[in-house]
Each structure stands twice: as structure tokens, then as C-alpha cells.
C-alpha positions as CSV (number, residue, x, y, z in Angstrom):
1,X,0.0,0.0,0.0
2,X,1.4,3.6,-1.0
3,X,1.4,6.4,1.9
4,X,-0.1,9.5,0.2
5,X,1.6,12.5,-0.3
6,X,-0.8,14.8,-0.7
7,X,-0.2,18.4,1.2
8,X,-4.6,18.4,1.4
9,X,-4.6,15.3,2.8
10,X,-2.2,15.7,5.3
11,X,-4.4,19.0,6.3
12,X,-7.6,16.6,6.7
13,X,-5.8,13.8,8.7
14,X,-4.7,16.7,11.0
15,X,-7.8,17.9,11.5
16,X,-9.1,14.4,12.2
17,X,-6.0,14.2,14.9
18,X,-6.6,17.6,16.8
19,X,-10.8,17.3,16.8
20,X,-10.1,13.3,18.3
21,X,-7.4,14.9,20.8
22,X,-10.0,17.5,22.1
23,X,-12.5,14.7,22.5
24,X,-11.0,12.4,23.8
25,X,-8.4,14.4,25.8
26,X,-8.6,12.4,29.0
27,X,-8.5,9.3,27.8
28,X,-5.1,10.2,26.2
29,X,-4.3,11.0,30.0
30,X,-5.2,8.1,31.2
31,X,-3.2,6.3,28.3
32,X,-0.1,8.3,28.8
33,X,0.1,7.3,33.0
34,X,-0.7,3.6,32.0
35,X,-0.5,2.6,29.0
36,X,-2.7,-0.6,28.0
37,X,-1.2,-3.8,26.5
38,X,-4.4,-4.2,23.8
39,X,-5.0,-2.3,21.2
40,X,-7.9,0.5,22.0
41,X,-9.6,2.7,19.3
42,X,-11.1,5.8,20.1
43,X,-14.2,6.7,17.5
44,X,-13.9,10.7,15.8
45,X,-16.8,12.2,14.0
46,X,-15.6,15.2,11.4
47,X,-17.5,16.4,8.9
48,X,-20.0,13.9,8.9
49,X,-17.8,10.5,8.6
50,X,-17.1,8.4,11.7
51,X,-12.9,7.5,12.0
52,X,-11.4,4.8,14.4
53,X,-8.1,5.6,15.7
54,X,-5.8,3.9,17.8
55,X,-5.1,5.2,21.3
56,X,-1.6,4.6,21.0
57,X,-1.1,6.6,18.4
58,X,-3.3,9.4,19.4
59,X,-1.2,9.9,22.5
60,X,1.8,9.6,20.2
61,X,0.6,12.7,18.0
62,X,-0.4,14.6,21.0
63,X,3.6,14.5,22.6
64,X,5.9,14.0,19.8
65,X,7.9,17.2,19.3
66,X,7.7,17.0,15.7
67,X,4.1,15.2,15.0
68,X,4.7,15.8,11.4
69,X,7.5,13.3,11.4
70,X,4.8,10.4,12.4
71,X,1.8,11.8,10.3
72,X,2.8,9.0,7.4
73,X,2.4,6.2,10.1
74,X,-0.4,7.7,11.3
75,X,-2.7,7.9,8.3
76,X,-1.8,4.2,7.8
77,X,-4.0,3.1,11.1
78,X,-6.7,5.8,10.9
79,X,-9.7,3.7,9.6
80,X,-13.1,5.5,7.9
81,X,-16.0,3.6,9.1
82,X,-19.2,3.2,6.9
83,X,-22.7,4.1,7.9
């Protein structure tokens, strides 16, 4: 599968990642003082599509110093879920 490299998309998936980080801000908390062993997915609604993202790497993108750096291995876990 190819990453894209779109400068639009990359806007849109950050937009997905801030709106899920002020949702879901303290579950990230929680996440970040213990982090689970499973797999948990955190559910985003923006602009009327529902996205699935990984706790992990939502507390990932929330602390890295450079979240650009990740945003390619991000965009590869964010899954859009049909109505």
C-alpha cells in the first residue's frame, strides 16, 4: 500500500487528529500514566464520517515534538467507518 503525499490530505488527517485529541483528551491521560497492552480505538466524528483511531497513536501525536514526522504512520491506522 502507498502512503499519500498529498499536502490536502495531510491538512484533513490533521484535522481528524486535533478534533479526536480535544474529544477524547482524557482518555489520552489516562493512556499516557498507564498505557494498555491491547489495542484500543477511540471513534472521531468530522465532517460527517465516523474515524477509528488507535489510542496509541493518538497519544503519540499529542507529545511528539515534531508530530509531522509520524503523520505518514499515522494515516496508515486511521480507519473511515461506513454508515
Amino acid at each position: 500500500m502507498k502512503a499519500v503525499k498529498h499536502t490536502t490530505h495531510h491538512i484533513h488527517i490533521k484535522q481528524i487528529l486535533n478534533n479526536a485529541m480535544d474529544i477524547h483528551k482524557e482518555a489520552i491521560d489516562q493512556f499516557k500514566f498507564m498505557p494498555f497492552k491491547e489495542m484500543i480505538y477511540v471513534e472521531s466524528v468530522f465532517k460527517d464520517r465516523r474515524y477509528h483511531i488507535p489510542l496509541k497513536y493518538l497519544s503519540l501525536w499529542s507529545e511528539h515534538p515534531h508530530p509531522n514526522e509520524i503523520l505518514s504512520l499515522i494515516q496508515d491506522v486511521i480507519t473511515i467507518v461506513k454508515k
